[in-house]
N, C-alpha and C positions, 0 to 999 in steps of 0.2 A: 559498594554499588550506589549511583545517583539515584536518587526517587526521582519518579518521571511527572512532568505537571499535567494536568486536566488536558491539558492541546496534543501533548504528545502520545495519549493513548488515543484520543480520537483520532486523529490523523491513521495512527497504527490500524485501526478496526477500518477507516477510510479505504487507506489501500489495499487491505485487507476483502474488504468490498470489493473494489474494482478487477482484482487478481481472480477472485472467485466469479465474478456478474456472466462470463459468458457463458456458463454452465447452468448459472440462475436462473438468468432472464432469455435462456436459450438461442444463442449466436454462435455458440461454440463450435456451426461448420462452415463460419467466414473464418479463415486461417488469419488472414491479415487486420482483424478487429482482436479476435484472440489474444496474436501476438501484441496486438497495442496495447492491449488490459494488461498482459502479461508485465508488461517493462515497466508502461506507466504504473502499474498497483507497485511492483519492487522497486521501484524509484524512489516513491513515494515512503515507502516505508523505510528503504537506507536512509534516504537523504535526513528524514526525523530520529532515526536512532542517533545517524552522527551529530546530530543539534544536540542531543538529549547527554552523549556522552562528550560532548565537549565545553558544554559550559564546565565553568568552575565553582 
């Protein structure tokens, strides 16, 4: 397994924020901000794991 560098866990806990923030910061009964937290926070975090597993 690759060790992950300083960016790629911050990013990870980032998105990680944003997935969780409607529940947090309490918006969780606009569906259509929800769902935006929702995709952008996993996007966010796919898109750094495949950085993280792709280098060589």
């Amino acid at each position: 397994m690759k060790k992950f560098e300083w960016n790629h866990w911050l990013m990870i806990v980032l998105g990680g924020w944003i997935v969780l923030s409607p529940w947090m910061l309490g918006f969780y009964e606009l569906n259509l901000a929800v769902w935006n937290a929702l995709l952008v926070g996993c996007v966010i975090i796919l898109a750094t794991l495949w950085d993280a597993f792709s280098r060589e």
